[in-house]
Backbone as CSV, one residue per row, in Angstrom:
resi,resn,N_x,N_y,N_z,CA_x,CA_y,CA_z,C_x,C_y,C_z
1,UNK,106.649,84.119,-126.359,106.061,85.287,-127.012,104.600,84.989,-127.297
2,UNK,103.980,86.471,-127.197,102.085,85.922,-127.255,102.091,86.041,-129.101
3,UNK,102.967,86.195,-129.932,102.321,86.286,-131.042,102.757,85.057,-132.102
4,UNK,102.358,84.945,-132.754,102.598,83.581,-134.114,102.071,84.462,-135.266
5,UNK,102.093,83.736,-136.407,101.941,83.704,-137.773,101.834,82.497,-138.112
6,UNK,100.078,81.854,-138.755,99.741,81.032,-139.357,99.193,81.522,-140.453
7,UNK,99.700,79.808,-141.084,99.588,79.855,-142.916,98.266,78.729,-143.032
8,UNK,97.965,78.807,-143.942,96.477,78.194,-144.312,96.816,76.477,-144.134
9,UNK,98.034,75.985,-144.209,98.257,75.056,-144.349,97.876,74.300,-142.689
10,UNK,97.962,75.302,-141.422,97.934,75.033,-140.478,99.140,75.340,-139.816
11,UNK,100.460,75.256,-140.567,101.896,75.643,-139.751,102.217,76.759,-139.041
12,UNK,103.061,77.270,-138.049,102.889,78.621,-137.278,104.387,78.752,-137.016
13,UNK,104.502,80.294,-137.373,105.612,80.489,-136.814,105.670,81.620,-136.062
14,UNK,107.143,81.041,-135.027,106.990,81.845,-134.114,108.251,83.165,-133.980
15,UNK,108.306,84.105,-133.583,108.414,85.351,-133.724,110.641,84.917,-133.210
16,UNK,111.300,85.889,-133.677,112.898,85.455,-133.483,112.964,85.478,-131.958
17,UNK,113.644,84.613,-131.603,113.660,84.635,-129.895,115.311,85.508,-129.580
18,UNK,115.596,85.883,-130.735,117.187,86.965,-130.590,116.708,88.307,-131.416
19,UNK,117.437,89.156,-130.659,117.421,91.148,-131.477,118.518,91.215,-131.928
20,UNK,119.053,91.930,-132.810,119.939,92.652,-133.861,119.724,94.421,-133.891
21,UNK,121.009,94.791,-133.829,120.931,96.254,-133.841,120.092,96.706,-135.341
22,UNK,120.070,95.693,-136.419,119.280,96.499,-137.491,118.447,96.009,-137.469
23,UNK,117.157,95.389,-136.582,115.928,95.002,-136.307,115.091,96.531,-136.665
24,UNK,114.008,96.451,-136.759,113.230,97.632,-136.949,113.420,98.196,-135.546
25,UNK,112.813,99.270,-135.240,112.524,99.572,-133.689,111.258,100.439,-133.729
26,UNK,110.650,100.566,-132.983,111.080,100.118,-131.566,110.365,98.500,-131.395
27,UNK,111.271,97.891,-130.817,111.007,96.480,-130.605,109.583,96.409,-129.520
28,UNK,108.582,95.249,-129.798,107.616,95.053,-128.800,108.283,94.733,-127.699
29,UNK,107.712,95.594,-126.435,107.925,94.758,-125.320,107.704,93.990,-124.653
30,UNK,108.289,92.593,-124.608,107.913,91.759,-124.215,107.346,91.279,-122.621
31,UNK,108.336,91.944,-122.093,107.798,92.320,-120.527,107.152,92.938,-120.341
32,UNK,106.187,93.293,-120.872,105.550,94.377,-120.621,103.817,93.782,-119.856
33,UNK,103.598,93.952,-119.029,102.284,93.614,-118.338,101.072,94.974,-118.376
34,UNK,100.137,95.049,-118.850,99.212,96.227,-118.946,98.233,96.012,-118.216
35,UNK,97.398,96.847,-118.091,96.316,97.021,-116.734,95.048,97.032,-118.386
36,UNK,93.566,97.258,-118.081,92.445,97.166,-119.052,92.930,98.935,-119.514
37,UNK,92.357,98.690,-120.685,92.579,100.062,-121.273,93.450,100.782,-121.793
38,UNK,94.771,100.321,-121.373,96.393,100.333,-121.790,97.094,100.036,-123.007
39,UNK,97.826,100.104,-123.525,98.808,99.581,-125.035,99.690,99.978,-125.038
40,UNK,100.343,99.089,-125.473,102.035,99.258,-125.728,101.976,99.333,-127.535
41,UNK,103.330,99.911,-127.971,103.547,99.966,-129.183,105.051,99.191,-129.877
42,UNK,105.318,98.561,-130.469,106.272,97.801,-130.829,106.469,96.906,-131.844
43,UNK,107.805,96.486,-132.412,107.428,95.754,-133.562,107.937,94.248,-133.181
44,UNK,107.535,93.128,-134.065,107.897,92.007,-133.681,108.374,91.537,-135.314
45,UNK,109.562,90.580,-135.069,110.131,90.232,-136.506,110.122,88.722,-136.496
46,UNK,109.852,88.489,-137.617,109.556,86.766,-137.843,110.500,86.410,-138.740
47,UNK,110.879,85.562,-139.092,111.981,84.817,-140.131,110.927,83.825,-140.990
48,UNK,110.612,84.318,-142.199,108.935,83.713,-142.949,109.739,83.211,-144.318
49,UNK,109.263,82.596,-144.804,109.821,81.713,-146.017,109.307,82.850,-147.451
50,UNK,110.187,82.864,-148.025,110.150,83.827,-149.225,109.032,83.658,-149.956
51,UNK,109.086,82.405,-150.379,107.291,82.075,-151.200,105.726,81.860,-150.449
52,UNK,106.210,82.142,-149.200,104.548,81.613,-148.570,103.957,83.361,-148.196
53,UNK,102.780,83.358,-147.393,102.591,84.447,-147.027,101.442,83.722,-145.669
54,UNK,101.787,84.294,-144.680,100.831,83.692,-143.545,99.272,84.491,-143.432
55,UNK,98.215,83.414,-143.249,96.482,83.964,-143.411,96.364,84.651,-142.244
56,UNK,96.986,84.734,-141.173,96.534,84.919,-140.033,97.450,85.475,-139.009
57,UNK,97.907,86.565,-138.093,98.328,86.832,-137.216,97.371,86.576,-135.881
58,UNK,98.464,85.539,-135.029,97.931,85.181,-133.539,98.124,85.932,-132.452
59,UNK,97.555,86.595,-131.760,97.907,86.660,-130.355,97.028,86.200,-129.308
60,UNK,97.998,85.202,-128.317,97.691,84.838,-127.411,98.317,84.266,-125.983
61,UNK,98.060,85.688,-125.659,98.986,85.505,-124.184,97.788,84.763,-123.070
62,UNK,98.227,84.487,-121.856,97.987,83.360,-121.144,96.536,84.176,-120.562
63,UNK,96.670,85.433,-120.719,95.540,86.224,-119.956,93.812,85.996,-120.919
64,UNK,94.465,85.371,-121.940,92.644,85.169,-122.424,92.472,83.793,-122.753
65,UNK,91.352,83.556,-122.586,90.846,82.076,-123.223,90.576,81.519,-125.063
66,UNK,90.405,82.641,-125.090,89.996,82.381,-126.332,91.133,83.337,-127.380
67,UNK,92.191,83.467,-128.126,92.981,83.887,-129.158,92.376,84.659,-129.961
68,UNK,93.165,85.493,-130.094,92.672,86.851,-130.893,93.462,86.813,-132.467
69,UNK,92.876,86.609,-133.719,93.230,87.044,-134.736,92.642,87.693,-135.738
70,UNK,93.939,88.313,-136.720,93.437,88.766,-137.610,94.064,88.442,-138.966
71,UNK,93.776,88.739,-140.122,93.410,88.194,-141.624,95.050,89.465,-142.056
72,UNK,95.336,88.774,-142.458,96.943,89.483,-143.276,96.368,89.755,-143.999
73,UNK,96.537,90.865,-144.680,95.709,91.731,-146.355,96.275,91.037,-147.111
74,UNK,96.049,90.911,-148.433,96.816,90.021,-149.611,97.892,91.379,-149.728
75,UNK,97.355,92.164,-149.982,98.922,92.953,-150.124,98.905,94.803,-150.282
């Protein structure tokens, strides 16, 4: 999967590699290959520890060099 969740500490986690019928939907697609200009819409579910909160959402699929993130709102 191109996405993670890092915590300030440096640790990352990575997104459930199994679905459940009461997952949110619509699930990201993972197969999904796009051309420039394109987007898909979908959700991705993580299994995150009750007391932490992660600084940073990752994505980085194999198609860029450099990783794209952004800053989790405090709340």
């Amino acid at each position: 999967m191109n996405w993670t969740l890092s915590y300030k500490d440096g640790s990352r986690i990575q997104p459930s590699s199994t679905t459940y019928d009461d997952f949110p939907k619509p699930e990201y697609p993972v197969e999904t290959k796009l051309t420039a200009g394109k987007c898909v819409k979908g959700k991705v579910v993580f299994a995150v520890p009750a007391k932490d909160r992660p600084a940073t959402i990752v994505y980085a699929p194999d198609s860029v060099e450099i990783p794209l993130e952004w800053t989790v709102p405090v709340k």
